[in-house]
ZAMI-150437 format. One record per atom (N, C-alpha, C, O): residue number from 1; x, y, z. Coordinates in steps of 0.05 Angstrom, whole numbers, plus 5000, padded with zeros to 4 digits. Example, Ala and Ser with C-alpha at 12.3 -4.5 7.8 and 13.67 -1.06 7.14 Angstrom:
// ZAMI-150437
i 1	c1 5264	c2 4886	c3 5156
i 1	c1 5246	c2 4910	c3 5156
i 1	c1 5264	c2 4934	c3 5156
i 1	c1 5285	c2 4934	c3 5169
i 2	c1 5257	c2 4955	c3 5142
i 2	c1 5273	c2 4979	c3 5143
i 2	c1 5258	c2 5001	c3 5157
i 2	c1 5268	c2 5023	c3 5161
***
This chain:
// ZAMI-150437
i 1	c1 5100	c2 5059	c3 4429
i 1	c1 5093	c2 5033	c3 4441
i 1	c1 5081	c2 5015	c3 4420
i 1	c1 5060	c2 5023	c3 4409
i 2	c1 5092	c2 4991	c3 4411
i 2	c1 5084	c2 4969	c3 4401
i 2	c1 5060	c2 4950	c3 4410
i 2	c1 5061	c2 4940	c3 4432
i 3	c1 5038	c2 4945	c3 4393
i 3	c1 5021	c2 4933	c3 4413
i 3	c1 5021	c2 4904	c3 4403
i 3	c1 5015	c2 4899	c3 4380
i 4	c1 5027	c2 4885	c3 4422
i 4	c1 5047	c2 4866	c3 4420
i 4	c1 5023	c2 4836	c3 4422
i 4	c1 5030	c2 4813	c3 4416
i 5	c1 4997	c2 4842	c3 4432
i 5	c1 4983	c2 4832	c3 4437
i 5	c1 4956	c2 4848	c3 4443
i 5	c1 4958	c2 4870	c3 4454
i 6	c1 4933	c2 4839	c3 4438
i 6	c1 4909	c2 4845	c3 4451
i 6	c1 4911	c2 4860	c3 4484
i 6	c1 4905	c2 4882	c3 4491
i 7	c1 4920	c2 4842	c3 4497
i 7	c1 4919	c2 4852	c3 4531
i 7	c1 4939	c2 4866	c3 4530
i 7	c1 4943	c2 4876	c3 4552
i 8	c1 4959	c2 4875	c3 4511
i 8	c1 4982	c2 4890	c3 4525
i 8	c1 4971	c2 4919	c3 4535
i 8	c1 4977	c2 4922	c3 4558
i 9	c1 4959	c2 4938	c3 4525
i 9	c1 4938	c2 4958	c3 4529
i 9	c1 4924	c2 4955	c3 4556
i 9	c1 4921	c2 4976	c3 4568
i 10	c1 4917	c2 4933	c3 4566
i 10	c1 4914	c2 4930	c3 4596
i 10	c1 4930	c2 4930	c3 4615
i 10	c1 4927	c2 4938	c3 4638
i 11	c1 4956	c2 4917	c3 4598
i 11	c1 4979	c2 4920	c3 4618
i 11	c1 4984	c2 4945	c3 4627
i 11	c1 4984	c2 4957	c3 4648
i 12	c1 4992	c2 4950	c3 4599
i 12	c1 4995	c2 4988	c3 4606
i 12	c1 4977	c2 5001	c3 4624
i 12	c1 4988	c2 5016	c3 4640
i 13	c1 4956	c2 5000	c3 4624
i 13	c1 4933	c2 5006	c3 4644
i 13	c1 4943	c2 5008	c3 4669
i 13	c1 4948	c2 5028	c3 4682
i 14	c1 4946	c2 4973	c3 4679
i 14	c1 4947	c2 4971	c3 4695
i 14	c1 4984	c2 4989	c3 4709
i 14	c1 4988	c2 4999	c3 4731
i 15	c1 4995	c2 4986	c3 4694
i 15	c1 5023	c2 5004	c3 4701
i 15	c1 5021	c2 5033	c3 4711
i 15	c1 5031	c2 5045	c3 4730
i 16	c1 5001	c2 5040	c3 4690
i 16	c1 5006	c2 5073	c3 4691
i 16	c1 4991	c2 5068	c3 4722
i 16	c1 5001	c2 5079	c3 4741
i 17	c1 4971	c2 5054	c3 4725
i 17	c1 4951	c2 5063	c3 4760
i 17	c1 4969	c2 5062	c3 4772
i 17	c1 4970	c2 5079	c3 4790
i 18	c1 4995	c2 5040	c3 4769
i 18	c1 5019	c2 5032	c3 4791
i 18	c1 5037	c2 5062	c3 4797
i 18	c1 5044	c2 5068	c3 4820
i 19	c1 5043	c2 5078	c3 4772
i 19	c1 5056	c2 5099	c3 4770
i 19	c1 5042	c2 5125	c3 4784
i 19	c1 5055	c2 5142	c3 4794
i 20	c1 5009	c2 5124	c3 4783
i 20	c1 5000	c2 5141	c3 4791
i 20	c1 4998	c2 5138	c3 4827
i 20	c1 5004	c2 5157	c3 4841
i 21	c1 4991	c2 5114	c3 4836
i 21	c1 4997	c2 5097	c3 4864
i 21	c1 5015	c2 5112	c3 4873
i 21	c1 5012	c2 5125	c3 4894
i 22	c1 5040	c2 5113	c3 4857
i 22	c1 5073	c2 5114	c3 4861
i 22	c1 5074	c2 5137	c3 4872
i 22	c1 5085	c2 5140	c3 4894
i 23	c1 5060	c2 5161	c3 4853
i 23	c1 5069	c2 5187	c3 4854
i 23	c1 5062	c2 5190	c3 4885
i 23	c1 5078	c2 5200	c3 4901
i 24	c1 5031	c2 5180	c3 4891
i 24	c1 5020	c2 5192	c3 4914
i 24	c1 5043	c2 5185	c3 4934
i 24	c1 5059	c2 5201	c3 4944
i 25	c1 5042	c2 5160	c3 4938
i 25	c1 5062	c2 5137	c3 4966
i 25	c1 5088	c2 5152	c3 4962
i 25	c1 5105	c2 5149	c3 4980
i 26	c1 5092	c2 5167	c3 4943
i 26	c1 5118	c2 5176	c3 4939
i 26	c1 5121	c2 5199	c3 4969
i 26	c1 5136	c2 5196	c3 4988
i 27	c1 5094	c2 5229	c3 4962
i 27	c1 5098	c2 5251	c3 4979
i 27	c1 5084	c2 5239	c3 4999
i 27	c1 5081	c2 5255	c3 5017
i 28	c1 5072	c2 5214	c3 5004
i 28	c1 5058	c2 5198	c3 5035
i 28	c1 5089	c2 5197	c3 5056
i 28	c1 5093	c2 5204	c3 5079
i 29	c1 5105	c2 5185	c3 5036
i 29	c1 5126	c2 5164	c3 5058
i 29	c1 5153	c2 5194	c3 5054
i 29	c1 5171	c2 5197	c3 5070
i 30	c1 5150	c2 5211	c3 5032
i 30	c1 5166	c2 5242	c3 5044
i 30	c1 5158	c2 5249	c3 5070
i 30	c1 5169	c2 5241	c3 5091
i 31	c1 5135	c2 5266	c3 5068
i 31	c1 5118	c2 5282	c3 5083
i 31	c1 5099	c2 5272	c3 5103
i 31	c1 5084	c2 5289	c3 5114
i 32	c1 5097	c2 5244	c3 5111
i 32	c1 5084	c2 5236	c3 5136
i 32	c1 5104	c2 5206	c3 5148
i 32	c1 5117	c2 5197	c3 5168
i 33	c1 5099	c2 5202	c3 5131
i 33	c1 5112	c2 5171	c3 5147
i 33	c1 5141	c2 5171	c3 5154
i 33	c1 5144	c2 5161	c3 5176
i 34	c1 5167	c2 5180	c3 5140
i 34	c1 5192	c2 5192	c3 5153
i 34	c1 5184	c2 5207	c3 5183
i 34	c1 5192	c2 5200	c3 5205
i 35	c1 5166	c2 5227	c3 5178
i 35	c1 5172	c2 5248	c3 5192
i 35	c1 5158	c2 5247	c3 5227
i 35	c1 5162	c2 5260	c3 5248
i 36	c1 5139	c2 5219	c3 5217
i 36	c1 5130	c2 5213	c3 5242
i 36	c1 5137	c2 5186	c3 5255
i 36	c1 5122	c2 5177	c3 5272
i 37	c1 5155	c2 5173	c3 5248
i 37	c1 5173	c2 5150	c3 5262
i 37	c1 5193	c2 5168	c3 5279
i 37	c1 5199	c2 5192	c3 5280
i 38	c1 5202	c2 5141	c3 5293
i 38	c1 5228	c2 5153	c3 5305
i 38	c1 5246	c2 5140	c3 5287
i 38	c1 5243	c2 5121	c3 5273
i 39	c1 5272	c2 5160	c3 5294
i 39	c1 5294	c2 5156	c3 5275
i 39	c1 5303	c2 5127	c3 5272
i 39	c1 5315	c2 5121	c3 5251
i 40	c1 5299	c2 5111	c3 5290
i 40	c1 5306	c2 5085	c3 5290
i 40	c1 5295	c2 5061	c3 5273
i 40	c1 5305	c2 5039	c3 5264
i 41	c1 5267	c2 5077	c3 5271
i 41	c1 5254	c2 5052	c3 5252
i 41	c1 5253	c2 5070	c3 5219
i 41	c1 5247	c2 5054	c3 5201
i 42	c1 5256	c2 5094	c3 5211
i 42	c1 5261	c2 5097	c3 5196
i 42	c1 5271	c2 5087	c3 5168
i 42	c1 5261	c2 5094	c3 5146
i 43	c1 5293	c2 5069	c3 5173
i 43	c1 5304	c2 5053	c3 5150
i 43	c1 5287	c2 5049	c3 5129
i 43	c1 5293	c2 5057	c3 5106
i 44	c1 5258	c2 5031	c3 5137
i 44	c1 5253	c2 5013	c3 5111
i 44	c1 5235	c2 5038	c3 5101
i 44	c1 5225	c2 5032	c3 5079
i 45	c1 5229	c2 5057	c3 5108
i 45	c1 5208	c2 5081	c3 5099
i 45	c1 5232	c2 5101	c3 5076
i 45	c1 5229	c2 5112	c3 5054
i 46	c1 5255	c2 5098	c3 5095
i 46	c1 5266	c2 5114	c3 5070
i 46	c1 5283	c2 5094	c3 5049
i 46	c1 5294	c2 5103	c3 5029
i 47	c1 5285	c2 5067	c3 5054
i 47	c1 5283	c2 5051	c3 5027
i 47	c1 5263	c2 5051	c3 5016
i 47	c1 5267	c2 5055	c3 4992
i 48	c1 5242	c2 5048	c3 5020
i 48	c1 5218	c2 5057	c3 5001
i 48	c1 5220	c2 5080	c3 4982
i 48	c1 5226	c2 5078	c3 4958
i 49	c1 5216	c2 5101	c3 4994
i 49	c1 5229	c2 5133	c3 4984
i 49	c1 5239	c2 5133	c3 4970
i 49	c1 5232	c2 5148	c3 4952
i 50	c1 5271	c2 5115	c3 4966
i 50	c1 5291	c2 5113	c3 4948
i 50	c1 5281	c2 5093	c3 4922
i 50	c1 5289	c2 5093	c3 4899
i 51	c1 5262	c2 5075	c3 4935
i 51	c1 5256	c2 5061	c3 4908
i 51	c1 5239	c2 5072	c3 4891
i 51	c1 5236	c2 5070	c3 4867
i 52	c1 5230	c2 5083	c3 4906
i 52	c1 5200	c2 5108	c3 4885
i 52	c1 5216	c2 5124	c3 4878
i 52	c1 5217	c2 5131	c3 4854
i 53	c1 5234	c2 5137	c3 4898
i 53	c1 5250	c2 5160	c3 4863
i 53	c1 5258	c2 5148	c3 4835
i 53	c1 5254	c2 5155	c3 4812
i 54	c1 5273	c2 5124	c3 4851
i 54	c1 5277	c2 5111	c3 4825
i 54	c1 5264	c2 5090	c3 4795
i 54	c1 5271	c2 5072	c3 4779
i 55	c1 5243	c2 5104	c3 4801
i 55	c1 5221	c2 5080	c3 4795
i 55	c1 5237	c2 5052	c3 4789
i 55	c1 5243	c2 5041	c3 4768
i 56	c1 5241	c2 5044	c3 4821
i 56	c1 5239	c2 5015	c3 4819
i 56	c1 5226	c2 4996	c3 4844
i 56	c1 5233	c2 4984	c3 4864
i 57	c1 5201	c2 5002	c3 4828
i 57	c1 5172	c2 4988	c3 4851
i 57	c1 5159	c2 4970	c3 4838
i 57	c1 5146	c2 4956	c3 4854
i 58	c1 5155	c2 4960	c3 4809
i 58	c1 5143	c2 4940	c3 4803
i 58	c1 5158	c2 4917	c3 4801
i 58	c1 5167	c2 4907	c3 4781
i 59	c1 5159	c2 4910	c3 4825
i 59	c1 5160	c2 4880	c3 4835
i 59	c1 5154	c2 4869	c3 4851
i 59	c1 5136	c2 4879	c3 4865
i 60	c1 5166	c2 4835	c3 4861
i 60	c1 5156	c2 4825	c3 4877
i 60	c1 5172	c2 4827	c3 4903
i 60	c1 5163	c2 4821	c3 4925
i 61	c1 5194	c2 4837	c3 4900
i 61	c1 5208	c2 4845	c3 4922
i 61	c1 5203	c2 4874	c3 4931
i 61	c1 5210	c2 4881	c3 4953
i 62	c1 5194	c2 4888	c3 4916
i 62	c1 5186	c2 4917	c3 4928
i 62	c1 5161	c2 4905	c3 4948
i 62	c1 5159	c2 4905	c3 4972
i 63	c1 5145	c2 4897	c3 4930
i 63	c1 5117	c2 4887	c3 4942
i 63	c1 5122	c2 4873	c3 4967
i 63	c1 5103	c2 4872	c3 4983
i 64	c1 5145	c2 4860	c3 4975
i 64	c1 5143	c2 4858	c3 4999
i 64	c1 5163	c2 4880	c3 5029
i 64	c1 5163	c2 4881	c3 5053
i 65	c1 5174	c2 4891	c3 5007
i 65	c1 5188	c2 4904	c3 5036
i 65	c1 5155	c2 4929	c3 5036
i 65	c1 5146	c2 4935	c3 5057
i 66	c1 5146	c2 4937	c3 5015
i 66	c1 5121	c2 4958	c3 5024
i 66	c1 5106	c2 4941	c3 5047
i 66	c1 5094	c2 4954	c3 5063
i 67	c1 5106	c2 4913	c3 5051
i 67	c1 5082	c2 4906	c3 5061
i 67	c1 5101	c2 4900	c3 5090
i 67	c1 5087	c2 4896	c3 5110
i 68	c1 5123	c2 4900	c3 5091
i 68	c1 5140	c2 4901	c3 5121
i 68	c1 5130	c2 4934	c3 5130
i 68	c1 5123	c2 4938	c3 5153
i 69	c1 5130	c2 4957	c3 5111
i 69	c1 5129	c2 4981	c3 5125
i 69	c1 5102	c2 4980	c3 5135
i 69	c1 5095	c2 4994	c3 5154
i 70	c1 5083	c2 4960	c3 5118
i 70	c1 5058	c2 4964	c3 5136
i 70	c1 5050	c2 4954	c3 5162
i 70	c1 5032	c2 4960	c3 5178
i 71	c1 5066	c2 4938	c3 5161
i 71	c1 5069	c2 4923	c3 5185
i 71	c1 5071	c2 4936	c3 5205
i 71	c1 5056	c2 4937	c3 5225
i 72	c1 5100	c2 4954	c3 5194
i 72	c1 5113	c2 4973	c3 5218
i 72	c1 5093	c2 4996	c3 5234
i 72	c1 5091	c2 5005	c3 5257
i 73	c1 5078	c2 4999	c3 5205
i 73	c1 5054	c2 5024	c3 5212
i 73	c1 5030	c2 5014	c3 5221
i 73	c1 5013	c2 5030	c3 5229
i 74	c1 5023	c2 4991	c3 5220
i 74	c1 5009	c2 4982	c3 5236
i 74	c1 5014	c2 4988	c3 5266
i 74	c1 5002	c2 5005	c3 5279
i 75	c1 5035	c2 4971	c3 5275
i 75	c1 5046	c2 4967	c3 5304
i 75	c1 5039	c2 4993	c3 5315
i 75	c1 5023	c2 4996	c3 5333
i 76	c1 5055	c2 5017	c3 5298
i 76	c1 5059	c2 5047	c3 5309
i 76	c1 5030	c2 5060	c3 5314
i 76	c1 5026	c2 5076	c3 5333
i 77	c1 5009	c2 5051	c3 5293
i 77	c1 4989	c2 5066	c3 5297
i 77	c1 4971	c2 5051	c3 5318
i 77	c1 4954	c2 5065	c3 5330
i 78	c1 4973	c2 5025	c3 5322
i 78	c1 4954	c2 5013	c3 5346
i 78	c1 4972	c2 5030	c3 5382
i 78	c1 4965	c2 5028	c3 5405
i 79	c1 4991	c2 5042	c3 5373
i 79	c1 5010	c2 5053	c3 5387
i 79	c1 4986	c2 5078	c3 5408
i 79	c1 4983	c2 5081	c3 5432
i 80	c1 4973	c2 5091	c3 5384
i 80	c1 4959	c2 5115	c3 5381
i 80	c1 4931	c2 5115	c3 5384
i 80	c1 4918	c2 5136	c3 5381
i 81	c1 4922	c2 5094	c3 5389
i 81	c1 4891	c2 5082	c3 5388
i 81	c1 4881	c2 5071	c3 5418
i 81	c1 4892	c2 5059	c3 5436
i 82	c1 4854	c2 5082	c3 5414
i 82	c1 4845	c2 5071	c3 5434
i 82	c1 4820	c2 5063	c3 5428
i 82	c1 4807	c2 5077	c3 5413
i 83	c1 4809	c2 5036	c3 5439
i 83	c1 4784	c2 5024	c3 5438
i 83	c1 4771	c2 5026	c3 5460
i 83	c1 4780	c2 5021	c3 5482
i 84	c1 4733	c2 5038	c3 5451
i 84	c1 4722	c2 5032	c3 5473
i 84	c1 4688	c2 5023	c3 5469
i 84	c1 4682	c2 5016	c3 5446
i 85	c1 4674	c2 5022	c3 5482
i 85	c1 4652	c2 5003	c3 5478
i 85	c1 4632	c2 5031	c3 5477
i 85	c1 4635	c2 5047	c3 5496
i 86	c1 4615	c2 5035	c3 5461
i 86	c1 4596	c2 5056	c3 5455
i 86	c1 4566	c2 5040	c3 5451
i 86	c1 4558	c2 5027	c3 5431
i 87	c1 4552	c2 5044	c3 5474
i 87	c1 4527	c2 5036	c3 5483
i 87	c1 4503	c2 5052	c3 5460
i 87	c1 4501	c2 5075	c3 5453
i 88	c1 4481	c2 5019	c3 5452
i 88	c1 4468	c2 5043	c3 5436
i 88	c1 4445	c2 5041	c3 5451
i 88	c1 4436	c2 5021	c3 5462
i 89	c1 4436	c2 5070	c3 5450
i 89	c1 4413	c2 5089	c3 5477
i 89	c1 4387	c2 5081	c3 5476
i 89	c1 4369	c2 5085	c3 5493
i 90	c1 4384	c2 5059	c3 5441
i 90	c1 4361	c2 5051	c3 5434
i 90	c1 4354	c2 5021	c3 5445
i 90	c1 4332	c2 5013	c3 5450
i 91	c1 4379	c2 5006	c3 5450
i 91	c1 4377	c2 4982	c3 5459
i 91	c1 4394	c2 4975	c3 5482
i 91	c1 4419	c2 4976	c3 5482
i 92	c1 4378	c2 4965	c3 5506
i 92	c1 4397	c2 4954	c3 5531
i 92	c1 4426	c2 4939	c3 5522
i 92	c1 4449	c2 4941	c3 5533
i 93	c1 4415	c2 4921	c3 5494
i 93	c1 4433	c2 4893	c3 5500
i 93	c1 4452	c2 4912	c3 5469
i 93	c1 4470	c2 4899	c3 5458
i 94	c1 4450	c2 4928	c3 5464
i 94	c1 4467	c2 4935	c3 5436
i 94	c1 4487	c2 4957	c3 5444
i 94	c1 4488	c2 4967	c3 5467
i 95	c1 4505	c2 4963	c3 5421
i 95	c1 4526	c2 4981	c3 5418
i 95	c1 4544	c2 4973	c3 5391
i 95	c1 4536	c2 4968	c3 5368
i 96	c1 4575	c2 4975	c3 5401
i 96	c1 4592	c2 4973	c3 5379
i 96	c1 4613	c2 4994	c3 5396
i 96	c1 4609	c2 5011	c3 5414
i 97	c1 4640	c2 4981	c3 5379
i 97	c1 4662	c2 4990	c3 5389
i 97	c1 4674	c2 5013	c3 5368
i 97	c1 4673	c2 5017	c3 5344
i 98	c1 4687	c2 5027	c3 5390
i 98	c1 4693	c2 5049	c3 5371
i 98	c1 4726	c2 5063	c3 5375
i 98	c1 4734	c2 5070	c3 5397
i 99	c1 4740	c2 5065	c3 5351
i 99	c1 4767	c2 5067	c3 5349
i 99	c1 4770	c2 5100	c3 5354
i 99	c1 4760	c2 5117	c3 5339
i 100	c1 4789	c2 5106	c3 5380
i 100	c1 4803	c2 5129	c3 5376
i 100	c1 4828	c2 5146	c3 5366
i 100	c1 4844	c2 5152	c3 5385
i 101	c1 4833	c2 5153	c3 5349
i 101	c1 4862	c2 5156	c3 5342
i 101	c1 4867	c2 5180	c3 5341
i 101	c1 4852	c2 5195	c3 5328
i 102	c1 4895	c2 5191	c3 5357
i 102	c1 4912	c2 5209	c3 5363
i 102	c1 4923	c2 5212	c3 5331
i 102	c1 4928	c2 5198	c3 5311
i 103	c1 4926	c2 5244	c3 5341
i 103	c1 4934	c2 5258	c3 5308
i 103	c1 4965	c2 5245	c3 5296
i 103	c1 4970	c2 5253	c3 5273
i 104	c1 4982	c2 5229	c3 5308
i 104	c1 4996	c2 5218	c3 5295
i 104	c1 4991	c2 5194	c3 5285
i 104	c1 5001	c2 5185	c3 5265
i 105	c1 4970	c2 5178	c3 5304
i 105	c1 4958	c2 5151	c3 5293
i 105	c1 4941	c2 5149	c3 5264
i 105	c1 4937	c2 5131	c3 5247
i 106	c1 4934	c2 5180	c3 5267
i 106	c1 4913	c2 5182	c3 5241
i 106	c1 4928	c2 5192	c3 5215
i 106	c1 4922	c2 5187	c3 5192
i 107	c1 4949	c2 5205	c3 5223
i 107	c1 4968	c2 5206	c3 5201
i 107	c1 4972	c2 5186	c3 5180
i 107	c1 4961	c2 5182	c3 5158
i 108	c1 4996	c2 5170	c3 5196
i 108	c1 4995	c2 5145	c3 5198
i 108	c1 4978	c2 5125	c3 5179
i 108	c1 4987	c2 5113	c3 5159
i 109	c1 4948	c2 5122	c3 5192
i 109	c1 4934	c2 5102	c3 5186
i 109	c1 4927	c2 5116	c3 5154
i 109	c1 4938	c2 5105	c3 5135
i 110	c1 4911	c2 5138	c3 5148
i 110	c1 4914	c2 5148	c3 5116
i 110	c1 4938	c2 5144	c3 5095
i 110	c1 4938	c2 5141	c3 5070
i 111	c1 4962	c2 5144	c3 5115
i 111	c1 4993	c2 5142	c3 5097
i 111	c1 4992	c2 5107	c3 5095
i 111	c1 5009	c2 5098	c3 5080
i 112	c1 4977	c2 5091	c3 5106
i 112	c1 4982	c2 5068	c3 5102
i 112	c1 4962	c2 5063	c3 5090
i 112	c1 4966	c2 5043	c3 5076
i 113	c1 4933	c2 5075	c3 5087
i 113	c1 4911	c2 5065	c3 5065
i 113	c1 4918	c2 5073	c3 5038
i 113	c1 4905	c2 5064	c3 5019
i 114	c1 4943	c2 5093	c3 5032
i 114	c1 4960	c2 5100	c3 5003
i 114	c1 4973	c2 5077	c3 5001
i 114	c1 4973	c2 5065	c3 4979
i 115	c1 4990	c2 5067	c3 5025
i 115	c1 5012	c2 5053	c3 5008
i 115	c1 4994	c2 5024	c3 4995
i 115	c1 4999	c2 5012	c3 4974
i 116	c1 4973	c2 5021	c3 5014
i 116	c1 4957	c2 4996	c3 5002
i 116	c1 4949	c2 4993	c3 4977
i 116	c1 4951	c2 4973	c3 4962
i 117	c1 4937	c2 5018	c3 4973
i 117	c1 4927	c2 5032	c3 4943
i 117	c1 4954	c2 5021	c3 4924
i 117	c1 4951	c2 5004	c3 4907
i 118	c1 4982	c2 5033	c3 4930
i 118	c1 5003	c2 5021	c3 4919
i 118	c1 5007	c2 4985	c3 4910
i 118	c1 5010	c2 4975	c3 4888
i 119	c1 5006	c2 4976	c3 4930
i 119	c1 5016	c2 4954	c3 4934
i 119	c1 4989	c2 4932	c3 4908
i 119	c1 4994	c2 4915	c3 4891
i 120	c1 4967	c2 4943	c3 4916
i 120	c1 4951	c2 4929	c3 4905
i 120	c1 4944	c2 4932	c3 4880
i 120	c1 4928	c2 4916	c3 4870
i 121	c1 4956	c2 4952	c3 4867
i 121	c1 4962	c2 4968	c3 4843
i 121	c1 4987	c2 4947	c3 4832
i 121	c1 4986	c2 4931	c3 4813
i 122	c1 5005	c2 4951	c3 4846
i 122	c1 5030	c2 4933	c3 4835
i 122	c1 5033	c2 4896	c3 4834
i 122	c1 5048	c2 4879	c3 4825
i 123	c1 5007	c2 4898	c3 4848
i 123	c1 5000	c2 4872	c3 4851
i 123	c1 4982	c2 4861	c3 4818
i 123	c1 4987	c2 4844	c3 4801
i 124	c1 4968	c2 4874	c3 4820
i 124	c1 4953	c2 4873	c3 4797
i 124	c1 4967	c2 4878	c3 4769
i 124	c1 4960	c2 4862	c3 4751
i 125	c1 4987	c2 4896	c3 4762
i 125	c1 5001	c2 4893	c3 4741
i 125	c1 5024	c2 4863	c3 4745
i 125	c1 5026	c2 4845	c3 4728
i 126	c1 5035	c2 4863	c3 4762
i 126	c1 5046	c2 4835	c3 4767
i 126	c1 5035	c2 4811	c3 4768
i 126	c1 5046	c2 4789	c3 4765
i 127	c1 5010	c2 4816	c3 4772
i 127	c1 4993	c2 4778	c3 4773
i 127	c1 4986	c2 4779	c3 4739
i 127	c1 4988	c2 4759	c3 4725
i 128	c1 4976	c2 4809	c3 4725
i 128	c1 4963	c2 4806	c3 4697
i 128	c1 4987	c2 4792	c3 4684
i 128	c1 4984	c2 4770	c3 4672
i 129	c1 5019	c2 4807	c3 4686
i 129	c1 5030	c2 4796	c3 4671
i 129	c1 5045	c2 4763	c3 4670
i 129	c1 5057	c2 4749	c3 4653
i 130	c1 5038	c2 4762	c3 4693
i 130	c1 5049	c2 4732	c3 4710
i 130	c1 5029	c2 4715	c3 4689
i 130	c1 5037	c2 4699	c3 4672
i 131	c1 5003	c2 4721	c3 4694
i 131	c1 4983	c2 4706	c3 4676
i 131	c1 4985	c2 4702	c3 4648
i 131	c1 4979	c2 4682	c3 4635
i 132	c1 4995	c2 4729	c3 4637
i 132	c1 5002	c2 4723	c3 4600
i 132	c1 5018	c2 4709	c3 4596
i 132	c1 5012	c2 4693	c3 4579
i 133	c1 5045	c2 4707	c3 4607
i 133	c1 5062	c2 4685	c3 4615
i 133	c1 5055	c2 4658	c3 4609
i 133	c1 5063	c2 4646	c3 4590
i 134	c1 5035	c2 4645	c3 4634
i 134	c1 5026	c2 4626	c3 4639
i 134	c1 5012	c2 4616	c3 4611
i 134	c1 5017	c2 4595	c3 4599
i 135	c1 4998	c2 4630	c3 4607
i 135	c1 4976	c2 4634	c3 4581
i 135	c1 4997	c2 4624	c3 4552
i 135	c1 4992	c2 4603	c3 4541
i 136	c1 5016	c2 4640	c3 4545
i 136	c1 5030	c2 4632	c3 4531
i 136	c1 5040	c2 4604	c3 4530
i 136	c1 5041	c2 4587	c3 4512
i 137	c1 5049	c2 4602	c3 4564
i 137	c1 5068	c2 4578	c3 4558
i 137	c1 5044	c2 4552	c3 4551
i 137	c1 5053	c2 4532	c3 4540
i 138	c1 5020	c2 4554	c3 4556
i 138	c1 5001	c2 4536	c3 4561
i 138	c1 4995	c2 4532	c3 4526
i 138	c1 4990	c2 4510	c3 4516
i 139	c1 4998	c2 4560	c3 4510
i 139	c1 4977	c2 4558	c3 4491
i 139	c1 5010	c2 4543	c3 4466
i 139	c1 5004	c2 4531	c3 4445
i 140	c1 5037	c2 4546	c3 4474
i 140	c1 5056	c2 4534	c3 4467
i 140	c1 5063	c2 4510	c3 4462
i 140	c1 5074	c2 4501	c3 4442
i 141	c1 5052	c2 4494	c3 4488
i 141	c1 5051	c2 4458	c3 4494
i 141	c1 5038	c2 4447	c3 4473
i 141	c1 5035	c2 4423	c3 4472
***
């Protein structure tokens, strides 16, 4: 590796976290998120799958079909949830609400706090380099 600039060493940084992101979201969307959809919505989980074998995830179009599957896993896991109002014993007028989730909702919701980990990872190597870019063309004029 050529070091091509000062920040390029950050870039890299920031890549390899994207790669490491990768590996995890990789056995997330094998081993939970395929396996707990139904076959119908399936699709964009195993295009994901296919893009992480092939490492081809740093972009801005990966970055958005990941953020359609969260979507999807959103929907599925409010599927699995239930809200209810938990009184606190110390005060008449207090409490707080509290989320219940069924063992597929909770699946689910962990397989989607990975892919975030992902997304925000790939986000960050894509905005750094978007910015050297900018930087260049600015320091060019």
């Amino acid at each position: 590796m050529k070091d091509h600039n000062p920040n390029y060493s950050l870039l890299v940084d920031l890549i390899a976290d994207a790669i490491r992101c990768a590996r995890i979201a990789k056995e997330v969307v094998f081993n939970v998120v395929v396996p707990q959809l139904p076959p119908q919505r399936r699709g964009i989980a195993e295009g994901i799958q296919k893009r992480l074998e092939g490492d081809q995830y740093i972009s801005e179009t990966f970055v958005r079909e990941l953020t359609s599957l969260m979507d999807l896993l959103r929907r599925e896991i409010a599927t699995g949830s239930d809200q209810c109002w938990m009184s606190d014993e110390h005060d008449v007028n207090g409490g707080h609400h509290v989320t219940h989730l069924d063992d597929r909702a909770f699946a689910l919701s962990n397989a989607a706090a990975h892919l975030a980990d992902l997304r925000n990872a790939i986000h960050d190597a894509l905005d750094f380099a978007k910015a050297g870019r900018l930087a260049d063309e600015l320091v060019d004029c």
